[in-house]
Every structure is written in C-alpha cells, then in structure tokens.
PARO-135581 format. One record per residue (C-alpha): x, y, z. Coordinates in pm, whole numbers, plus 50000, padded with zeros to 5 digits. Example, Ala and Ser with C-alpha at 12.3 -4.5 7.8 and 13.67 -1.06 7.14 Angstrom:
residues 2
512304955050780 513674989450714 
***
This chain:
residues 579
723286031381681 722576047881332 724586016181158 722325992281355 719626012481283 720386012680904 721365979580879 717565968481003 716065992380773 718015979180459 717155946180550 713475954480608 713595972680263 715405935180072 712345915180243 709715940580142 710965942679779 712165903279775 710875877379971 707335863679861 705905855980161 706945895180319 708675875580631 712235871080780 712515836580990 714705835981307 715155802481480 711545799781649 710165833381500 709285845481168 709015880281124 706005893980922 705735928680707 702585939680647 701805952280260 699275970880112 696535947779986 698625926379780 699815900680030 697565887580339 698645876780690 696415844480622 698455839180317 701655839080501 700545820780806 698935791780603 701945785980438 704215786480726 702105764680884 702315736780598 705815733980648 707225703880846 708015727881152 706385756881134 707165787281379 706215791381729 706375827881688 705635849981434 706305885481558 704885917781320 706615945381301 704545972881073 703116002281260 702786024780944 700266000780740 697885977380863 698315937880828 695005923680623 693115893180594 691325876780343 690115842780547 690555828080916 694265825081018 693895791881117 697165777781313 697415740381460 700305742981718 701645759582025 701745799381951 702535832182006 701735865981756 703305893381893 703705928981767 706465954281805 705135984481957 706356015481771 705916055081848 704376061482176 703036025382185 701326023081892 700705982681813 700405966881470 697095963981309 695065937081182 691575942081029 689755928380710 690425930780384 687445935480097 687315905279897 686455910079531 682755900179562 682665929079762 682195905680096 684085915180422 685955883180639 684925874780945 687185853181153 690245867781218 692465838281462 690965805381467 693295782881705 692915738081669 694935722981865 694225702782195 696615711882481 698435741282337 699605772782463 698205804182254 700245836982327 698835872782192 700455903482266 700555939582145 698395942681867 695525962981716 692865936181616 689905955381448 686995942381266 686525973381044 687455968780666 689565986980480 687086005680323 685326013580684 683065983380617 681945961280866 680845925580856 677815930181076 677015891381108 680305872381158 682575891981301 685005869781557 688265879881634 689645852581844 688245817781828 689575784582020 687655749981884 690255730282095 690595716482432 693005726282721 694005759182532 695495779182755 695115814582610 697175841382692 696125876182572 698065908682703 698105947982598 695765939082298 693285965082132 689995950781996 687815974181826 684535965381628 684005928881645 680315926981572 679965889981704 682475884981987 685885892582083 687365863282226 684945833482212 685505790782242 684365755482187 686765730082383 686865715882700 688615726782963 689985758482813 691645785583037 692415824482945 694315848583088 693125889182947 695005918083054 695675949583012 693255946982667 690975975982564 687225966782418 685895990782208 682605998182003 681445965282006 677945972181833 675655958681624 672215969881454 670435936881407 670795925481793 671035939582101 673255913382255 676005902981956 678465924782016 680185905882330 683945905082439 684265873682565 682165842882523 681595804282581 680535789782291 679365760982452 677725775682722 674425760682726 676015726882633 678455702882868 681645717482807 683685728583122 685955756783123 689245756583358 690125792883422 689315827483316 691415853783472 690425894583310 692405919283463 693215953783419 690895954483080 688465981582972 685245978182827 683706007982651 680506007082483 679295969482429 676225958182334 676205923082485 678465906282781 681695917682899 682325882183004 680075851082979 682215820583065 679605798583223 675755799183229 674595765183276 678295746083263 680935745183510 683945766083525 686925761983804 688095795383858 686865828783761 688325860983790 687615898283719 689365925383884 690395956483832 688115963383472 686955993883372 683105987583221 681886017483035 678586013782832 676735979682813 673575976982642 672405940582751 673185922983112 677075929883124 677775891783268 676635856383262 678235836983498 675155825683714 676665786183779 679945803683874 681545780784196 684525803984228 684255836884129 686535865484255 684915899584122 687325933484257 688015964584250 686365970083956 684226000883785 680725993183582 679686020983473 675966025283262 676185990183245 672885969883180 671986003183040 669315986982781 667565972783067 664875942083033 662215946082785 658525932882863 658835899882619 662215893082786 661105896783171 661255872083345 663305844883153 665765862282890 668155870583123 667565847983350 668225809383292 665845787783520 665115809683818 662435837183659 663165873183725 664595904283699 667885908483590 670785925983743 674625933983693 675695908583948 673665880283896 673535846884005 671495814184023 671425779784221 673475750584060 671915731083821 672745694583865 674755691583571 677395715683726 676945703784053 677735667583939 681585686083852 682025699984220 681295668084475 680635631884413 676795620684361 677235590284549 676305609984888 672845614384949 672825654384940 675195653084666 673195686084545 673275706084857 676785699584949 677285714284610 675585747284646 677615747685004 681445740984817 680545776384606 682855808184703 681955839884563 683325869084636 681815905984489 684645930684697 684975965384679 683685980584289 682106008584222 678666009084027 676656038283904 674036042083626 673726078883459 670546097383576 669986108483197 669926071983092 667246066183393 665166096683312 665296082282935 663526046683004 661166063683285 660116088782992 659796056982784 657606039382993 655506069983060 655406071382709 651326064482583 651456074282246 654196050482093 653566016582052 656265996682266 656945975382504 657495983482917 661305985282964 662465969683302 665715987983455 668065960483615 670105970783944 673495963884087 671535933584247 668925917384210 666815903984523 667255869984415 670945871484446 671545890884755 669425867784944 672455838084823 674475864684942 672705870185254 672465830685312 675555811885242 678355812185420 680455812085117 679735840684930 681075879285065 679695907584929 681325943185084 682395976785014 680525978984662 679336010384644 677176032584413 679286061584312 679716085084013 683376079083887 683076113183724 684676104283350 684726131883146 682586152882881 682946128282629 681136099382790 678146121282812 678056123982480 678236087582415 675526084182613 673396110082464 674056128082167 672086127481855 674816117781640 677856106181725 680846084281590 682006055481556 679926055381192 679406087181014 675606081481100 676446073181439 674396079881768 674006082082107 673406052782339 669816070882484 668376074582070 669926042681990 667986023482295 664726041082179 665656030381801 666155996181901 663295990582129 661156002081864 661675979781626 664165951381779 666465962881464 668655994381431 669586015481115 672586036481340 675316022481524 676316037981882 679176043182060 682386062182158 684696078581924 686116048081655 690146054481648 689516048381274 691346068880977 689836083480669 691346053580443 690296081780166 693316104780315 695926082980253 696066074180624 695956037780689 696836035481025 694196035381350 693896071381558 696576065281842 696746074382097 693226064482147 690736091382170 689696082782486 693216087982637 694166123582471 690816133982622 691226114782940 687516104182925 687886071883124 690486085383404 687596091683691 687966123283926 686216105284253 688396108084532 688416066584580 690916045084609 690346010884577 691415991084889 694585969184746 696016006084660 695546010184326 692986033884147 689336017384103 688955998983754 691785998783489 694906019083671 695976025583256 693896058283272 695896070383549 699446053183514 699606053083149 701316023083172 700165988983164 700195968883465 702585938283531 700825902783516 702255869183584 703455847583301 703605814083389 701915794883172 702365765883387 698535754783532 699725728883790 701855734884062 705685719684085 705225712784439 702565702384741 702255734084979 700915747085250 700815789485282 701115806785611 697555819085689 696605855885616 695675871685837 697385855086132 696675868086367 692795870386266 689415874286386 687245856886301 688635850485986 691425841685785 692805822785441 694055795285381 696335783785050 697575754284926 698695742084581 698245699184430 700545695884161 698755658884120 694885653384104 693535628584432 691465631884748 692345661384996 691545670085339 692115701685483 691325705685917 691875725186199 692815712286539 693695728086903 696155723287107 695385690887246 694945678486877 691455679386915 689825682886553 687815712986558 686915720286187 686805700285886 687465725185599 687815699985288 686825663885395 688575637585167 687255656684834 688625647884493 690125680184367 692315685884049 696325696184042 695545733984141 695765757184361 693125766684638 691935793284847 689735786385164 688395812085374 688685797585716 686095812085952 686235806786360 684155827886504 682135795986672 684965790286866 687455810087147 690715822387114 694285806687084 696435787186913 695135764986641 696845741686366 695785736286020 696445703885854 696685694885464 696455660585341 696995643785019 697665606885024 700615603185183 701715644185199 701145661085500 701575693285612 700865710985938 701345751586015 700075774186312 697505804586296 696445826686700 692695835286685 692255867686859 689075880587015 
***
C-alpha cells in the first residue's frame, strides 16, 4: 500500500511541476490539479475541449487548494466533473478567481449541447472569491442553454451563488438533485436573487421534462428553493425528503405544476419575508390575485393546458385541469414565533415609514379549495410542528450580527433593513464554511458548521411515514442516501405493475411504463368484462412512465381487471376491492 501510495504521489508531484495544462488523461477521463492562481480550471477545460475528442470525464482530485476560475467553463458534449472526496469527505473546491481589473466571474458551468447527459458529483462549488469577494449581480453556478439535457447533480455543496444555483434555457430539460447542500444564498440588492434552482424560461414557452430534488438541504435563501414552472409546462416534478431552512421570498413556484409529488419534507421559516403591501396581490401570484403561501398553486393557463390533452375536444381546457395529480403528503411546516412577533411589531409599527407586511401560510385559501375540489390532488398528514434544530438557527434568525460576512446579520434585522429601503447594506445568513484566505488557509471549513453543531438534525419525536427521518436523513445518518442512476428517460420495455395496494379500499395505484410515444388507454372491467372505469381514454402520452391513482369507492367489492393499451400491446392484471 505505501508503494502504491508513493507511486501516485510522485506522479501527482511530475504533473504539478510538468505538465502545462496541471492534468493527467486516462482513456475517457482527464485528471485535473488544482494550482494556486496561476492556472484556471476554465483554462484547462477550454483547451481540452478544442481537441478533436475531448474527455467525457474530467475527475479533480485537490482537496488541499481550491480549483479557480477566471470565465464560464463552457463544455459542448456529453459530461461528467467529478471530485475525489478526501479526509472525512471533504470535496474539491471551485470558486472565483479576482481578475486583474479587480472584477469577480460569474458563471461558473455553462453546458451547450442538445441531448446530452451532464454528470456532477462531489464537489464544493462556491461563489465567494478568493479574496472573500462576491459578485453580487451575476453569480450562476450551473447553467444549461441546451435542450434535452439531462442533468445529473449528486453530493454537491453550493454556497453563495448570489443569482441562482442551478438555472436553464432549453426545452425539454430534465434534472435529477440529490443529496446537495444550499447554503447562504443572499443578496443585498433583491430580496428574491438568491434562488437554488430556476427556469430561465419560465414565463416564456419552454417545457421542462423532469425535475426530481431529493434528499437536498436548503439553508438560508433569499428567493425559491425550486421554480421549475410558473406559467409553462413541466411533466414530472418531484421534491421529497428536503430539508428547507430560512427562505426570505415564497420558497416555490410551481403553480402550472400537472404532476407534482411533494414528501416527507421539512420547511422550516420559509416564506419568512412575507408579502409586502406593493406586492399583494399579484407579485407572488401570477394571474389569480392573492395572498401568497408555501404551497401554492393556480388553474392552468391555456398555454400549458394545450401540452396535457388535445384542443380539438370541446372542453379541451377542463379536461386539462381534471388530467392534474398533485400530491402534498406528509411534511412538516413551522414558522418561528420570534419571526411572527417581528412583522406583527412591524406592522404595529406607526412611527416608521413602511409598507404593511403580509405573512403567507402553509396554504393559502385559494389552493386548498383545488385541494378540496379535485379529485386529483391529495393533501394529508402535513402538519405544523417545531422540528426543534438547534441554538444556532436561532441565531440565524435573530442575532444582530452574524456571519456569513464580517458585517453579517440576522434574518429578523435584515427583513426590517430590507423592507425599509428595498436595498440592504448587510448580508444574512448561517455560518459561511469560508477560511481566512489571510491565514494561509485556502480550503472551505469542513465539516460544515452546521454538522459539528448538529444545527439541522431536529429533536421532534417524528418519523416520517416511508421510515426515514423527516427532511434530509444526512443530519441523522451522516451518510448520503442512495439514488438511482439510470440516466436512461424511456423505458426498454411496455409494462404493466401489479397494483399497490391490492388488496385496497377504496384506492389503489396503478404503473405502467411506454418506451415509444402513441395513444394509450388504461380501464377497469369486472368479471363479466363489463367496462367499469375509463382511467386514460386513448390519450397521446410520451415514452414514460406513469402513475394513476385508481379510485373505486363508487363501486362494490370483488375482483376487478385493469387493462393497458398501446396500439397493438396489451396487457391485463387483477386487483380484489375490499369493503
């Protein structure tokens, strides 16, 4: 082991001293050192990628000093940037470098290329420079301008992006984010820039395929955790099992959302900035006036409706709004009482100047009548429960100074900073895992603060009903949690899943998987092959798979079958109702 060990270590040392580009290529992968200063990841990456084949994986392998970047790694190709983890999981860093006008980068990825597969995996990606700068007005860390990307972003650390996170352009792009951690994404000229994960496009026609986030936390944001689709169409949308610690501004806009599976999460102060008077009742809210809320949703507008049926039928519009399936399962919600007593002290407030501020809830009326109306959309076991984090989220939310600046503060003086004036001097937030760069010390604080002082692992005596702990299971386990890896979007095969529950009452599921696009039909008959519900009804539907709740409670007990159809595919299984 010590020869293999020394072997690597001399040969590390030859490409260090030697090789001009700091990288070792490997078949498929080309393995990057990072340098001080003198020698940018952009500057290796650009010209890799102007060779006739460039690499389809470029793993980094420097824990000790972080990788810097001068301009946008831009790469045109299938991909995959992957770090070695080193001591007690610490992941390679990325942040920018300071150019020699003194200006800070602000695109970090930028990813062209229609129908690729982007892979990102173990890394530190933070938007603080290395002189504990920050480029307050364009910082992105992961950009797609390209159609059918399929994104694939696993155990990845993004600290201080001051735009967004993750954000995209194309058509039909799908992401998969797990097992990430959000942090301090804050900015003093808006209230909303500072947002993990955003659609570009949203308020234009672009469609977006899938967007799974699980097992992710979010900790102190100023705008959305996720806003995949406000006025376009998305397939499939899924968040589950996120941990949502501090949002300023509504924490999601997904309001034309057709399939949306939201679980087991925990939001937490979220929404905390609440709706001020010249933003009630249309800010937040897109063509249905009102008050905002955490889970909040709208009608379809007709230009997402025209994606889910065919407009040839006369109530093209209605059978729309009836095709939705939303389901908001089993998360825990609570806002602070000191971050209520703040904005009711505000508003009481007759001496300042400012405007009323409106506090949003869970739910707004608006949405739990949908809820309350279509047959479609479930909303149980959400319930309104401290999680009990520890002292250090406390402070986030209140203290008079705070990191993660030097002239830091708490989320409470930061609200009544920013309401003042719509523009901030501070920045807010939890505790930055970034090093004195004047030390010597160029790597981020890791662990990160918030798991040496266990912060985010709750104390409520909950578990979540799949078995795991509410929210990200990381703060508990320590561990990240296993995901699937396919990449592959369409099925290999037509199927047909045994129901689940079965037996049921009065309800069960139903899966099946298309690896073609074409008309389906999906219906239940008895025994005497009697047709007894029509569940999808010759509907054009895309190579997928599908879930469909199948409910019976109009009808008595027994043996039923269920019946999937796809030109000339056809299968048939059993399901017992009992009552």
């Amino acid at each position: 082991m010590k020869q293999v060990f020394t072997i690597a270590l001399l040969a590390a040392m030859i490409v260090l001293l030697f090789a001009p580009a700091r990288s070792i290529a490997s078949n498929d992968t080309l393995v990057v050192y990072a340098t001080p200063i003198t020698i940018t990841l952009d500057s290796v990456i650009a010209q890799d990628q102007r060779a006739a084949t460039p690499h389809g994986v470029y793993k980094l392998v420097s824990t000790d000093t972080p990788y810097v970047f001068n301009k946008s790694v831009v790469v045109n190709n299938s991909v995959s940037f992957v770090g070695v983890l080193g001591a007690q999981g610490r992941p390679p860093c990325i942040q920018p470098n300071v150019l020699t006008d003194n200006s800070i980068p602000g695109h970090l990825f930028t990813f062209t290329k229609n129908g690729s597969v982007v892979k990102i995996a173990n890394l530190y990606l933070i938007g603080i420079s290395i002189d504990n700068s920050i480029n307050l007005g364009d910082g992105f860390g992961i950009t797609v301008t390209a159609d059918s990307v399929k994104t694939w972003i696993n155990n990845v650390v993004f600290e201080q992006w001051s735009q967004f996170g993750i954000n995209y352009s194309g058509n039909w792009d799908s992401f998969w984010i797990t097992n990430c951690k959000f942090r301090n994404f804050v900015n003093t000229g808006s209230d909303y820039t500072g947002e993990a994960f955003r659609n570009r496009n949203d308020l234009g026609h672009f469609p977006t395929d899938t967007v799974v986030m699980r097992y992710n936390t979010f900790l102190c944001l100023n705008g959305y955790v996720s806003a995949p689709v406000t006025t376009t169409y998305m397939r499939y949308f899924d968040f589950t099992h996120n941990t949502v610690v501090g949002v300023f501004k509504n924490p999601f806009f997904a309001m034309n959302a057709t399939n949306w599976n939201f679980q087991h999460n925990i939001l937490f102060a979220t929404y905390a900035g609440g709706m001020g008077n010249g933003e009630y009742p249309w800010w937040d809210r897109i063509w249905t006036g009102g008050l905002g809320a955490v889970i909040d949703l709208d009608t379809l507008s007709k230009s997402v409706a025209a994606w889910v049926v065919d407009t040839t039928a006369a109530n093209w519009v209605t059978l729309a709004e009836a095709a939705r399936k939303i389901t908001v399962n089993d998360n825990l919600y609570y806002m602070p009482s000191s971050i209520t007593a703040a904005v009711t002290a505000w508003n009481a407030d007759t001496v300042d100047n400012h405007n009323w501020i409106y506090q949003c809830p869970w739910m707004n009326d608006f949405t739990s009548t949908m809820f309350s109306n279509h047959s479609g959309f479930h909303n149980t076991a959400n319930q309104n429960v401290d999680p009990g984090f520890g002292s250090g989220i406390a402070t986030m939310i209140a203290a008079s100074g705070t990191p993660p600046a030097a002239d830091g503060i708490g989320l409470i003086p930061w609200l009544r900073e920013f309401r003042l004036a719509d523009v901030a001097t501070h920045l807010w937030g939890y505790q930055a895992a970034v090093p004195d760069y004047s030390s010597g010390n160029w790597t981020p604080t890791w662990p990160l603060p918030e798991q040496t002082s266990n912060d985010l692992k709750y104390t409520a005596s909950l578990t979540a009903s799949d078995g795991k702990v509410y929210g990200d299971p990381f703060w508990t386990t320590g561990a990240q949690t296993r995901v699937v890896s396919n990449v592959s979007a369409a099925p290999h095969t037509f199927s047909l899943s045994e129901a689940y529950p079965n037996p049921f009452n009065p309800s069960t599921n139903v899966q099946y998987s298309l690896p073609v696009s074409g008309a389906v039909s999906l219906k239940v008959y008895n025994v005497l092959g009697q047709l007894v519900k029509t569940l999808v009804d010759n509907a054009h539907q895309d190579a997928g798979t599908y879930t469909v709740r199948v409910d019976m409670s109009n009808v008595t007990s027994g043996v039923y079958f269920y019946s999937l159809e796809q030109g000339n595919n056809r299968l048939v299984h059993k399901m017992m109702l009992l009552k």
